[in-house]
ROFI-750407 format. One record per residue: y, z, x of N, C-alpha, C in turn; residue number from 1; residue in three letters; chain. Coordinates in steps of 0.1 Angstrom, whole numbers, padded with zeros to 4 digits. Atoms other than C-alpha are relative to their C-alpha. Example, Ala and Ser with C-alpha at 12.3 -4.5 7.8 and 13.67 -1.06 7.14 Angstrom:
2
{{-0012 0000 0009} {-0045 0078 0123} {0012 0000 0009} 1 'ALA' 'A'},
{{-0011 0000 -0009} {-0011 0071 0137} {0011 0008 -0008} 2 'SER' 'A'},
END
This chain:
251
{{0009 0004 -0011} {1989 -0518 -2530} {-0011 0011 0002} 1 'UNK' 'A'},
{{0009 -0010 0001} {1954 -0504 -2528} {0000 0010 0013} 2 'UNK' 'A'},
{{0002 -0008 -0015} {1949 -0474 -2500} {-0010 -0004 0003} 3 'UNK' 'A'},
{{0011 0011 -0008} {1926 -0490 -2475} {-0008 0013 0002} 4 'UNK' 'A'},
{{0004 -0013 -0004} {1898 -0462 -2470} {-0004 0003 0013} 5 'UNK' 'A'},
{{0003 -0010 -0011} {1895 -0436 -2448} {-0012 -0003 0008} 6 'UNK' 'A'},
{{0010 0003 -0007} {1873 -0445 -2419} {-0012 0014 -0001} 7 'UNK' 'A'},
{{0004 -0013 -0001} {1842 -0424 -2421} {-0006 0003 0014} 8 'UNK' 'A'},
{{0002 -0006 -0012} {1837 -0399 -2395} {-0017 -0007 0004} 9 'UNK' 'A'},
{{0011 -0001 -0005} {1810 -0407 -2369} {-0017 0012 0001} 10 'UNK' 'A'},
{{0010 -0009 0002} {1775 -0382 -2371} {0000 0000 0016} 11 'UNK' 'A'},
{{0004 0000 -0015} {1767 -0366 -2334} {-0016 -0007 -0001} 12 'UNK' 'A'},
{{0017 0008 0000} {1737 -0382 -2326} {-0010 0011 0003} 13 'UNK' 'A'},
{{0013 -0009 -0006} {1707 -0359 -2325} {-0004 -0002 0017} 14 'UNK' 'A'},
{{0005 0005 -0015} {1694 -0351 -2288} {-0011 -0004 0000} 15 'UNK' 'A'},
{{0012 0009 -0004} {1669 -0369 -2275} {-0013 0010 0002} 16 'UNK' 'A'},
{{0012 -0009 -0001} {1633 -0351 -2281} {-0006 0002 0016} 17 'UNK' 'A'},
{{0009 -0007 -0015} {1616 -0335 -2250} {-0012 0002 0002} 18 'UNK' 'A'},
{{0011 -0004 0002} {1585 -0339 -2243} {-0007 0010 0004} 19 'UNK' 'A'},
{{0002 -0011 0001} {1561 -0312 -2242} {-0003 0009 0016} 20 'UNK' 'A'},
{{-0003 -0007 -0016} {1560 -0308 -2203} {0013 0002 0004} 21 'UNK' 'A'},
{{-0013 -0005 -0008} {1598 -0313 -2199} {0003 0015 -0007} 22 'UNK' 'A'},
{{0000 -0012 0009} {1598 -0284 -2224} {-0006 0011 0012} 23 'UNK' 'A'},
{{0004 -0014 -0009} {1576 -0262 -2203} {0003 -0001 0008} 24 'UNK' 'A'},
{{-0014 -0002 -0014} {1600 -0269 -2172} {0011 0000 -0007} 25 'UNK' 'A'},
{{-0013 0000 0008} {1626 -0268 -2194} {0004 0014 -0002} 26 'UNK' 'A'},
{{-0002 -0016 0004} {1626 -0232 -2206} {-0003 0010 0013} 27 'UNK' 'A'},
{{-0001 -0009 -0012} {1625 -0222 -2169} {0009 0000 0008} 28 'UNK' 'A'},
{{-0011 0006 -0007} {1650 -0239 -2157} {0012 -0005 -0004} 29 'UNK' 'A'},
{{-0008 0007 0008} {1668 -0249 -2180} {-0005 0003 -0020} 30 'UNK' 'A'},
{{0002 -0003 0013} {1663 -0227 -2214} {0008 -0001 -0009} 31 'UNK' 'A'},
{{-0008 -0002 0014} {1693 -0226 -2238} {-0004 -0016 -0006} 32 'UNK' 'A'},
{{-0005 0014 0008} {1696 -0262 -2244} {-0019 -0008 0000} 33 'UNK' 'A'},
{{0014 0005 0002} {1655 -0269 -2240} {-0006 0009 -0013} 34 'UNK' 'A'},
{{0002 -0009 0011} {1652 -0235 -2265} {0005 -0012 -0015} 35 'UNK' 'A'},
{{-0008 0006 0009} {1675 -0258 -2288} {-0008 -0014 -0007} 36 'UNK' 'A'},
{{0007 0011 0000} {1653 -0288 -2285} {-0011 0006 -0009} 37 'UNK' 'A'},
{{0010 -0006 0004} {1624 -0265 -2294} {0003 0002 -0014} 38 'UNK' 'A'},
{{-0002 -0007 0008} {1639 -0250 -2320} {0002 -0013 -0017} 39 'UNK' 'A'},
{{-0006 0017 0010} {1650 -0284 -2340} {-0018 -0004 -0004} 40 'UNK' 'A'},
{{0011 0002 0005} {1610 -0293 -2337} {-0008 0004 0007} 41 'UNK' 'A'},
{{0011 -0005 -0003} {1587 -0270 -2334} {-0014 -0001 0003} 42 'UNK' 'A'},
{{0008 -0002 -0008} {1557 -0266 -2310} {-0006 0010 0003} 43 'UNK' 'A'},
{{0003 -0010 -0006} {1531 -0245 -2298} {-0012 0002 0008} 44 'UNK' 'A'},
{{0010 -0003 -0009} {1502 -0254 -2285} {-0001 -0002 0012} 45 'UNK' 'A'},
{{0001 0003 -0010} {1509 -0271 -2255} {0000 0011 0011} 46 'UNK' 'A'},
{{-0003 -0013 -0012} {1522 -0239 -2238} {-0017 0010 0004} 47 'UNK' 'A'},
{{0010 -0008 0002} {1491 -0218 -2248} {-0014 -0007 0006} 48 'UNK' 'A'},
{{0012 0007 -0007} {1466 -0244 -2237} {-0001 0002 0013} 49 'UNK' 'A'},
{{-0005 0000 -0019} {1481 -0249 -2203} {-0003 0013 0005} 50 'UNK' 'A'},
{{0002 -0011 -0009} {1479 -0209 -2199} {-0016 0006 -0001} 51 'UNK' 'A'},
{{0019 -0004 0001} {1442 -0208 -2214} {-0005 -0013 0014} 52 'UNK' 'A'},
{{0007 0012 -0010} {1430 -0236 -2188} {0006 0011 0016} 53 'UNK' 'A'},
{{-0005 -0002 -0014} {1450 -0216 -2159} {-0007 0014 -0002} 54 'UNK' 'A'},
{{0009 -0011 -0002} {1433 -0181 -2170} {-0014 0002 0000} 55 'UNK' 'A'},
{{0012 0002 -0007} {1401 -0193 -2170} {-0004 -0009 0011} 56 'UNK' 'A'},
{{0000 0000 -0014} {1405 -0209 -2134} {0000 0010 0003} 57 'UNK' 'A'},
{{-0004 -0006 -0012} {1416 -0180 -2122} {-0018 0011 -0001} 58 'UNK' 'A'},
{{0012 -0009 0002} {1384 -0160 -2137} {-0015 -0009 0006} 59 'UNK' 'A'},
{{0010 0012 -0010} {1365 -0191 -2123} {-0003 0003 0011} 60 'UNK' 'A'},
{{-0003 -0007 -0015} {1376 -0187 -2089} {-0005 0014 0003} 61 'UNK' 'A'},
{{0003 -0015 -0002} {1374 -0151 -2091} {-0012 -0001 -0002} 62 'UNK' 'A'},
{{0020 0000 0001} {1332 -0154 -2099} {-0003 -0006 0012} 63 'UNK' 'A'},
{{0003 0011 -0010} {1332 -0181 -2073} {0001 0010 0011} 64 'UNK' 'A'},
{{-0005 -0001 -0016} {1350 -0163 -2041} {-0002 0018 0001} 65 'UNK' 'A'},
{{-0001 -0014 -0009} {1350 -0125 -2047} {-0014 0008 -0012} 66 'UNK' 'A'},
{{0010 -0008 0007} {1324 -0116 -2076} {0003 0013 -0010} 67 'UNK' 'A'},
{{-0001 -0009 0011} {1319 -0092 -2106} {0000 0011 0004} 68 'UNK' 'A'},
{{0003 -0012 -0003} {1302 -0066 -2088} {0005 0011 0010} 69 'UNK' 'A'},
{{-0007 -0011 -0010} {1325 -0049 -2066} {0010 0002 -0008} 70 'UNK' 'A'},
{{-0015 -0010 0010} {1354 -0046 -2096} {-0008 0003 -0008} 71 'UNK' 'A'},
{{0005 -0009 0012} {1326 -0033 -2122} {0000 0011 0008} 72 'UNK' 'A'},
{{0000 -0014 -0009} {1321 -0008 -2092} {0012 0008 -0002} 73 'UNK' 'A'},
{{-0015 -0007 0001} {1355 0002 -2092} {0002 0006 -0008} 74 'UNK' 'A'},
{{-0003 -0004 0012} {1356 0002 -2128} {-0010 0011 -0004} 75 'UNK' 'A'},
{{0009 -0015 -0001} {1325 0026 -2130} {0005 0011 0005} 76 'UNK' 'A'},
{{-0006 -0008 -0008} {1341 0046 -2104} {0011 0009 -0011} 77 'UNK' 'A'},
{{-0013 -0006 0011} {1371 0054 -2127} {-0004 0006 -0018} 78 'UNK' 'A'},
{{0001 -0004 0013} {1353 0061 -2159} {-0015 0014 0001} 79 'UNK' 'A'},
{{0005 -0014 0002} {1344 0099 -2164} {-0016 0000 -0004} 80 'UNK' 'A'},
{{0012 -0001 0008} {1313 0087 -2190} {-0011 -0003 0011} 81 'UNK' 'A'},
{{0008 0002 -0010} {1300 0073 -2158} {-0007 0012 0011} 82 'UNK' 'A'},
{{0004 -0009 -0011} {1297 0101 -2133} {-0012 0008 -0008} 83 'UNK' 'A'},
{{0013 -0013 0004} {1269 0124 -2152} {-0014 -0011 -0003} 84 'UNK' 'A'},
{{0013 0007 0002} {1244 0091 -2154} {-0007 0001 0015} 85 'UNK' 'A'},
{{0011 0001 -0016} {1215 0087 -2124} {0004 -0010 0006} 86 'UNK' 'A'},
{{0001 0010 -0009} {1216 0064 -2098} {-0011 -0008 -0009} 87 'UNK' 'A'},
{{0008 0011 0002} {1190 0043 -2117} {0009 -0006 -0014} 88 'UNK' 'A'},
{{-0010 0005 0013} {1209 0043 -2153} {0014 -0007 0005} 89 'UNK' 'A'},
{{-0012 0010 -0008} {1238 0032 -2132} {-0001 -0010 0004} 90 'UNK' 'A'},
{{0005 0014 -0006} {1222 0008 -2118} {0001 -0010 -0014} 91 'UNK' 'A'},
{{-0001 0009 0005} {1208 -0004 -2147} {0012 -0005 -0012} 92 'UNK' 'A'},
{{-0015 0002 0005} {1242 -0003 -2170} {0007 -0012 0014} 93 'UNK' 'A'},
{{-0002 0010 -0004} {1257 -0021 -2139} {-0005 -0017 0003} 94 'UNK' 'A'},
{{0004 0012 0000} {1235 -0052 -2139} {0003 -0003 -0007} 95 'UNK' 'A'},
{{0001 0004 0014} {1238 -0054 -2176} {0019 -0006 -0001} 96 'UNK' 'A'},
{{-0013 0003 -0003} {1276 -0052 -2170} {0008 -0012 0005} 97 'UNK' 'A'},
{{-0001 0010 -0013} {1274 -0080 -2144} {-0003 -0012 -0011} 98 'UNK' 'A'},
{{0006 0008 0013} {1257 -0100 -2172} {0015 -0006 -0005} 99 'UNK' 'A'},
{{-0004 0001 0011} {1277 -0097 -2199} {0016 -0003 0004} 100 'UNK' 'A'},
{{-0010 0000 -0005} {1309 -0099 -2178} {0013 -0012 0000} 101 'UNK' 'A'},
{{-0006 0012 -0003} {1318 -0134 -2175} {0003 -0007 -0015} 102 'UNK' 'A'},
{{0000 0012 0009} {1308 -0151 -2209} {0011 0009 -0012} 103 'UNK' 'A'},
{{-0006 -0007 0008} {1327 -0119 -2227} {0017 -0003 0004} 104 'UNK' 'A'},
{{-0011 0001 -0009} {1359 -0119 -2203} {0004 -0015 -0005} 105 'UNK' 'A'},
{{-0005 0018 0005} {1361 -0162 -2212} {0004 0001 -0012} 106 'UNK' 'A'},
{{0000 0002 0012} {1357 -0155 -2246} {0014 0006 -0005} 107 'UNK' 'A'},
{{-0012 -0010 -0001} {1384 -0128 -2244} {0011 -0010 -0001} 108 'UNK' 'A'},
{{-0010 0009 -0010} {1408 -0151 -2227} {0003 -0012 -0013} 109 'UNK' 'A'},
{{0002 0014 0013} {1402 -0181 -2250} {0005 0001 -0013} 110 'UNK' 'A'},
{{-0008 -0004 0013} {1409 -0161 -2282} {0010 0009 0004} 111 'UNK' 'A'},
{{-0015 -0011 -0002} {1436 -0135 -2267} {0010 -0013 0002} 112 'UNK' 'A'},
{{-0006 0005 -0006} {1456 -0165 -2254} {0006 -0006 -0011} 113 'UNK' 'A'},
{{-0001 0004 0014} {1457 -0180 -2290} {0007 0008 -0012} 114 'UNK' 'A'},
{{0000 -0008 0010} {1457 -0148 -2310} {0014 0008 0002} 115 'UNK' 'A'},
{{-0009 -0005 -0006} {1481 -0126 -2290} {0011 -0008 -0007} 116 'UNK' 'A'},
{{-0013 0000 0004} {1510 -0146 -2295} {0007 -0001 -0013} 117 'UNK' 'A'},
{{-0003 0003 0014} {1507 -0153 -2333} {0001 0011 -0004} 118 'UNK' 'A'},
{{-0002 -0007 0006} {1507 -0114 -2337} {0011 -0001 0007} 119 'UNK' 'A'},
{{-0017 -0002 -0004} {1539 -0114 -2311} {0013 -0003 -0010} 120 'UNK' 'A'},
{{-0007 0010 0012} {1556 -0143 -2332} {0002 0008 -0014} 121 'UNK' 'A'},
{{0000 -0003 0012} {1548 -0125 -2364} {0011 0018 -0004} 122 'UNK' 'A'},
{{-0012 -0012 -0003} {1567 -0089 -2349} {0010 -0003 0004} 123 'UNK' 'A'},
{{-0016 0008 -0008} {1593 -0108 -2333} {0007 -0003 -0010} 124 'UNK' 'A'},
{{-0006 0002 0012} {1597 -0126 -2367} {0007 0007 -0012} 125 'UNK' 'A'},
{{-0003 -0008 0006} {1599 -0094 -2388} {0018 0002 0004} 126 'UNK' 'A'},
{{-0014 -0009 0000} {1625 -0077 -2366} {0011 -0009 0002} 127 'UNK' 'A'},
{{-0010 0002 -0003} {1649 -0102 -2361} {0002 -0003 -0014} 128 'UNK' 'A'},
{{-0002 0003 0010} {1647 -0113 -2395} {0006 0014 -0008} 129 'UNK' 'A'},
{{-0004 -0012 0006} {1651 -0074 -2408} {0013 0006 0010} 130 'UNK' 'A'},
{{-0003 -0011 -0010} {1670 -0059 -2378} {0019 -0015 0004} 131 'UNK' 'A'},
{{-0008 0013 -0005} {1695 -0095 -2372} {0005 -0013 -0016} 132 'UNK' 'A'},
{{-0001 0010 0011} {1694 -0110 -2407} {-0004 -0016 0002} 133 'UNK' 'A'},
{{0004 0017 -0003} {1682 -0142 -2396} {-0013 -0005 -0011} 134 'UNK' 'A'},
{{0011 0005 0011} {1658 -0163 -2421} {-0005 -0009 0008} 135 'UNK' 'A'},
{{0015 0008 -0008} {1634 -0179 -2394} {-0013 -0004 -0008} 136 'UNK' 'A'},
{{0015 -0001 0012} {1602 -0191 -2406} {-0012 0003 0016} 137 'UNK' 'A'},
{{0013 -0005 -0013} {1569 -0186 -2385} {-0002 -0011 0013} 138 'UNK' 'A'},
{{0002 0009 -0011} {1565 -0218 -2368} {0013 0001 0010} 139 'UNK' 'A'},
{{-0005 -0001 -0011} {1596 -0214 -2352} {-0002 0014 0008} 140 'UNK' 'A'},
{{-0002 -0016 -0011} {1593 -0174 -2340} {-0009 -0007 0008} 141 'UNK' 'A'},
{{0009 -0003 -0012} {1559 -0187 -2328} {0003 -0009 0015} 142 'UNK' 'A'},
{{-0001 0009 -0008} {1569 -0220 -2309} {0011 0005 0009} 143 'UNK' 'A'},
{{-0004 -0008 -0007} {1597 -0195 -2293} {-0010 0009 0011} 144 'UNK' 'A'},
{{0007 -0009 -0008} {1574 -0170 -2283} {-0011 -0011 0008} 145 'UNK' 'A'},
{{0008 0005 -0015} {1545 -0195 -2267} {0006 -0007 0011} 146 'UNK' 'A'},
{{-0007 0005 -0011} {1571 -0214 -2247} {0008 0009 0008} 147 'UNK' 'A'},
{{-0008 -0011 -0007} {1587 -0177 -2237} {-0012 0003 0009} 148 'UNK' 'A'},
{{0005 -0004 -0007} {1555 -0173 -2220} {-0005 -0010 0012} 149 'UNK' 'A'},
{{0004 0002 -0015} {1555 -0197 -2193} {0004 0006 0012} 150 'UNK' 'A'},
{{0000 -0003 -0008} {1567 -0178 -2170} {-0013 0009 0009} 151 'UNK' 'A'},
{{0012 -0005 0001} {1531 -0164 -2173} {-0008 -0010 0005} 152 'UNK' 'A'},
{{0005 0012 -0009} {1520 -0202 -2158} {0001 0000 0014} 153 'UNK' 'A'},
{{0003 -0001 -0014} {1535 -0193 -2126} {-0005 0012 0009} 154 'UNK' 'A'},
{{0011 -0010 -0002} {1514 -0162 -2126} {-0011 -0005 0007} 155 'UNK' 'A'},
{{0012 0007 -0002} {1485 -0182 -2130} {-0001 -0009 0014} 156 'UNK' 'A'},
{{-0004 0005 -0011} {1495 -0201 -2101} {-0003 0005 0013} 157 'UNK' 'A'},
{{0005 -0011 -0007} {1497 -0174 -2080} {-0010 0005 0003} 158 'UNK' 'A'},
{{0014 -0007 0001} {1468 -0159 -2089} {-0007 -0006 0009} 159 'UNK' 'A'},
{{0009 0017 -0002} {1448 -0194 -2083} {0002 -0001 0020} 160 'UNK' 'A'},
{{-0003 0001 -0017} {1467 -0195 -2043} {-0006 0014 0004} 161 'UNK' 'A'},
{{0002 -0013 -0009} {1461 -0156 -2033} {-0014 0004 -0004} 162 'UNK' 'A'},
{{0015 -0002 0001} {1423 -0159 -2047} {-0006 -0010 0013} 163 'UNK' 'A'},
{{0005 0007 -0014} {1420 -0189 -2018} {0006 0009 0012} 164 'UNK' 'A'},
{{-0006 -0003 -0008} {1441 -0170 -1996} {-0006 0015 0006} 165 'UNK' 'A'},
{{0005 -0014 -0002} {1430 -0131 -1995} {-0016 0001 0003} 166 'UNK' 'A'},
{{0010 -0004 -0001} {1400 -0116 -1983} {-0005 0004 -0017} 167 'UNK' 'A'},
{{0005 -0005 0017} {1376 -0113 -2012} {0000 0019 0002} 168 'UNK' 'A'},
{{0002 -0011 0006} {1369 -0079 -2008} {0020 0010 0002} 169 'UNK' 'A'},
{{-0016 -0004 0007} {1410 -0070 -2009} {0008 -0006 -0011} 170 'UNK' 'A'},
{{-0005 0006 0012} {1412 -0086 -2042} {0003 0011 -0013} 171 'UNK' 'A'},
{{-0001 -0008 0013} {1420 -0065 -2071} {0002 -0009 -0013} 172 'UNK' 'A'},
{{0002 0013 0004} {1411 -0088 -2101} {0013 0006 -0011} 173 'UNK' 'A'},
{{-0012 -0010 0005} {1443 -0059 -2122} {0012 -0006 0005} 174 'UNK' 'A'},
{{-0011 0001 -0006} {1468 -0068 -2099} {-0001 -0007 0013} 175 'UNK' 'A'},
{{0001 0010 -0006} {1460 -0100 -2085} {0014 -0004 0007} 176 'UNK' 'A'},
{{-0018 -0002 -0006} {1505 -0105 -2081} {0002 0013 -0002} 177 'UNK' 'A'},
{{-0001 -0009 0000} {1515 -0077 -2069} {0018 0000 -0006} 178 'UNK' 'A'},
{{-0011 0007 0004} {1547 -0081 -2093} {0002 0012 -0013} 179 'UNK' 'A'},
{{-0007 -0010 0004} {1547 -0047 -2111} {-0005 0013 0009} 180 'UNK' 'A'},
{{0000 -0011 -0011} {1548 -0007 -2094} {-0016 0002 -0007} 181 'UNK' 'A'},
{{0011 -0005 0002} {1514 -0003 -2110} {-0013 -0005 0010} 182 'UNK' 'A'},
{{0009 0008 -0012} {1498 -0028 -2079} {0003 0013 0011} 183 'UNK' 'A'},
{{-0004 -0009 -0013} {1512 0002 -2053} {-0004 0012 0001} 184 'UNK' 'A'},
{{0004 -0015 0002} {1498 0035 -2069} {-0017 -0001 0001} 185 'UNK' 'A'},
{{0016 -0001 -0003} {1463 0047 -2060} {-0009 0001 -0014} 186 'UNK' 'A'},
{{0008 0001 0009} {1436 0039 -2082} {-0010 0007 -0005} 187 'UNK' 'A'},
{{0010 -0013 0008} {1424 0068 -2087} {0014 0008 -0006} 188 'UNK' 'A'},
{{-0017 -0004 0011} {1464 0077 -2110} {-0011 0001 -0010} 189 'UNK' 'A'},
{{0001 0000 0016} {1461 0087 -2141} {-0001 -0015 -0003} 190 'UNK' 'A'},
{{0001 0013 0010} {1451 0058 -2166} {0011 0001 -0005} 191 'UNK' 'A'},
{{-0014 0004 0010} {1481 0064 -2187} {0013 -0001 0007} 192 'UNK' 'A'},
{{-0009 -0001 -0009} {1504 0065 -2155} {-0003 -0017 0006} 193 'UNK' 'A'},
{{0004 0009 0000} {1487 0034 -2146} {0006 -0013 -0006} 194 'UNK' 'A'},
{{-0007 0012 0013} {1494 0016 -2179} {0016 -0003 0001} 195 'UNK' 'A'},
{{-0018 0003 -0003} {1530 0027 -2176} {0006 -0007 0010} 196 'UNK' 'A'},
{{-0007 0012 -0012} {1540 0012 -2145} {-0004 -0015 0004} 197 'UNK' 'A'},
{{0008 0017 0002} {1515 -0023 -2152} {0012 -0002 -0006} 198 'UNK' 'A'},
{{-0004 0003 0014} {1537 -0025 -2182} {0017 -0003 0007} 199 'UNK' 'A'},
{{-0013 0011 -0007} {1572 -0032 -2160} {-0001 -0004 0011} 200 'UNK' 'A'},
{{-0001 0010 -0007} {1564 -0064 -2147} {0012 -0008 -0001} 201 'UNK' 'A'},
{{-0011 0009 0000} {1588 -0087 -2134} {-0005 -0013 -0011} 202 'UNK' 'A'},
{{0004 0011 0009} {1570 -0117 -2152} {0001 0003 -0018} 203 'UNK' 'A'},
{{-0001 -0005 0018} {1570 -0094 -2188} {0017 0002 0005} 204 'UNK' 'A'},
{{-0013 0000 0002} {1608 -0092 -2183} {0005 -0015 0001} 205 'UNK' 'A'},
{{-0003 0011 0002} {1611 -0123 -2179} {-0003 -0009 -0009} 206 'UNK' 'A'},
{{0001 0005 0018} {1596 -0136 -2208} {0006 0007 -0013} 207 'UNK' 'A'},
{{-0014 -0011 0010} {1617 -0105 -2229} {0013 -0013 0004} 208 'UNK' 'A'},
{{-0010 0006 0005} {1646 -0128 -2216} {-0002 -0011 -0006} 209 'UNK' 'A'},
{{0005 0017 -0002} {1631 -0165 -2220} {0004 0002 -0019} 210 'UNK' 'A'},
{{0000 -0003 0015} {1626 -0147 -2259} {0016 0000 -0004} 211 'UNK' 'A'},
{{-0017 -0005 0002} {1658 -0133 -2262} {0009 -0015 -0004} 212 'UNK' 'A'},
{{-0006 0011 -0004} {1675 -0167 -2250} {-0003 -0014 -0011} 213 'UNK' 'A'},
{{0003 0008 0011} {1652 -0186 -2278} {0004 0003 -0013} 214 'UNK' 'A'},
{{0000 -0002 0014} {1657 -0167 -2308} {0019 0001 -0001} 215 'UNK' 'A'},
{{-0014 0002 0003} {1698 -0168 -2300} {0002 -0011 -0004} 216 'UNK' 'A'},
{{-0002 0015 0003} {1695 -0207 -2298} {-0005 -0002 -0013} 217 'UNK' 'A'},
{{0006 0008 0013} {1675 -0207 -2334} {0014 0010 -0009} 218 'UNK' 'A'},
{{-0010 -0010 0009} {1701 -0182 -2348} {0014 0004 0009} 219 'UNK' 'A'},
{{-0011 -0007 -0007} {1737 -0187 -2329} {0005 0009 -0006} 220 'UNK' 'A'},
{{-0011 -0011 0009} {1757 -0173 -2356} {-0006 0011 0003} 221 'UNK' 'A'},
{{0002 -0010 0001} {1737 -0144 -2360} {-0005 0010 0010} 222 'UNK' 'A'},
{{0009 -0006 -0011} {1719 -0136 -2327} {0006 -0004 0012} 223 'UNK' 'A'},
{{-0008 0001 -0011} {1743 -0134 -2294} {-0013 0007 0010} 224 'UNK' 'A'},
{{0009 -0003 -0009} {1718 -0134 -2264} {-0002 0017 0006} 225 'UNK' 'A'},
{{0000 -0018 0000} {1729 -0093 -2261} {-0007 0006 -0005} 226 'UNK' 'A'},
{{0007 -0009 0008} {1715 -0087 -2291} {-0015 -0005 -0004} 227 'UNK' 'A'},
{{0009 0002 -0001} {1686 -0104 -2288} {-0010 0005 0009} 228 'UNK' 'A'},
{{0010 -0009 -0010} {1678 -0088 -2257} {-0006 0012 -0008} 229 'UNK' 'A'},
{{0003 -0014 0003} {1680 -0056 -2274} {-0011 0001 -0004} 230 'UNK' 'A'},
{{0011 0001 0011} {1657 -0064 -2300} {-0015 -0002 0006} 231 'UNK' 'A'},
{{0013 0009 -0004} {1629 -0083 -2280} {-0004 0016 0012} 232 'UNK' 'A'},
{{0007 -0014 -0007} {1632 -0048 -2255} {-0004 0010 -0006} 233 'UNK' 'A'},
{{0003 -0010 0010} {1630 -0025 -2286} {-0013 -0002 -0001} 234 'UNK' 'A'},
{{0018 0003 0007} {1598 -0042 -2297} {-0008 0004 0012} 235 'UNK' 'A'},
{{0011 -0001 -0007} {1582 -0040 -2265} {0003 0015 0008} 236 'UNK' 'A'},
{{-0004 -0010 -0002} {1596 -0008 -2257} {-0011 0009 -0006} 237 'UNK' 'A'},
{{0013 -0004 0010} {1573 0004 -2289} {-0013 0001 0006} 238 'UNK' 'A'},
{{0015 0001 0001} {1545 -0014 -2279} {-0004 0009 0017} 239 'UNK' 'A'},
{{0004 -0008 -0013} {1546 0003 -2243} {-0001 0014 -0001} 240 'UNK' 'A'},
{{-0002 -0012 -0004} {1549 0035 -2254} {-0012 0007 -0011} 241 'UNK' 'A'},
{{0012 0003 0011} {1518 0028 -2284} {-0010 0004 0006} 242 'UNK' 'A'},
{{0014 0003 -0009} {1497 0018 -2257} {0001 0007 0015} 243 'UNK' 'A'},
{{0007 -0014 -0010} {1502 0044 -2228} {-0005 0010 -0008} 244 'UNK' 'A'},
{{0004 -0010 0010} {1498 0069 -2257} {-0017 -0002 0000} 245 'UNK' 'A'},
{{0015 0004 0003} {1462 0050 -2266} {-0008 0003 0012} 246 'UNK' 'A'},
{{0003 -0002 -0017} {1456 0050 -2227} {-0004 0015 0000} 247 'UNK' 'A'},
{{0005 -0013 -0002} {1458 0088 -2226} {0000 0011 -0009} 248 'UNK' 'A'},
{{0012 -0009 0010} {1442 0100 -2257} {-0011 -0004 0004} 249 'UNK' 'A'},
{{0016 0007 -0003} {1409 0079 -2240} {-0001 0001 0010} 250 'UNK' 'A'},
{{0001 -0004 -0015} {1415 0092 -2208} {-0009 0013 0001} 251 'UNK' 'A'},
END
């Protein structure tokens, strides 16, 4: 008698794709298993648009309600090259400043928002790949890293309410959320003391986890959410200690 065959096993069904808003509430509220989603098919622009459209509001608003020329003041104020010019060279450098202020600042914004994370993506990708063994490819480090930065949407947010909310001239356009110790020290600190305490923000630590949390979900075997912290604080550990250094050699 023939053996009747063996039933074959069932396949889990793939999860149900996410679209690209539940995604960006998703990795805030709900990251491992939204990371997971991500990571299966990778994305990137959505995040990055969303935060270019909310950084140029907020520099919108900010022209609109409080103006260029009382934070180039400030900024004049703080730069040594300034004090030995005349009251008329000052002047005219500040108008010129006032100018060039807005269409440079957009342009800034527009390509940092884009550019920024594709070199993140590309250090992120190195060290977990050398430092974690993991074989990632680029699209996913990147589509980790731009959806690690919405927590940088509810920045924007922020920003956008306490630009209607605050007196224009108590605005500081630096430390618009007051959400690292570098909003509480006098602005006349050291620059490189300055940089250092910008640089631990609550919102940059929380994208260090959001990362962390993604690159475990693309690499369980190899990447336990511990050691991804490590890695994702190492890197930015570097780059904070690169760039107070840069800070006060130019101080």
């Amino acid at each position: 008698m023939a053996t009747p065959p063996s039933p074959t096993p069932e396949l889990a069904p793939e999860p149900a794709p996410i679209g690209e808003v539940g995604r960006m509430t998703g990795v805030l509220f709900s990251p491992t298993p939204t990371f997971e989603n991500i990571v299966a098919r990778p994305s990137w622009f959505a995040p990055l648009a969303l935060l270019c459209v909310l950084a140029i509001a907020v520099i919108a608003l900010f022209g609109q309600r409080v103006g260029w020329r009382g934070f180039l003041e400030r900024q004049f104020d703080k730069d040594p090259r300034v004090a030995n010019l005349t009251p008329d060279q000052r002047e005219q450098r500040l108008n010129a400043a006032i100018k060039l202020a807005p269409p440079i600042t957009y342009a800034s914004l527009v390509i940092g928002t884009f550019l920024v994370p594709v070199i993140v993506a590309a250090v992120m990708l190195g060290a977990f790949n050398l430092l974690a063994g993991t074989r990632l490819n680029f699209k996913v480090a990147l589509a980790i890293v731009s959806f690690s930065w919405m927590p940088l949407a509810i920045h924007g947010l922020l920003s956008l309410i306490l630009l209607f909310v605050k007196s224009p001239d108590t605005v500081d356009l630096e430390h618009l959320v007051a959400s690292n110790p570098g909003a509480f020290i006098s602005s006349d600190s050291p620059r490189w003391m300055m940089a250092l305490l910008t640089s631990f923000d609550v919102f940059a630590f929380w994208v260090m986890v959001l990362m962390a949390i993604g690159f475990a979900a693309a690499s369980p075997k190899k990447v336990s959410f511990a050691k991804g912290l490590t890695i994702v604080v190492a890197v930015w550990a570097l780059w904070v200690l690169i760039h107070v250094g840069w800070v006060g050699a130019l101080s």
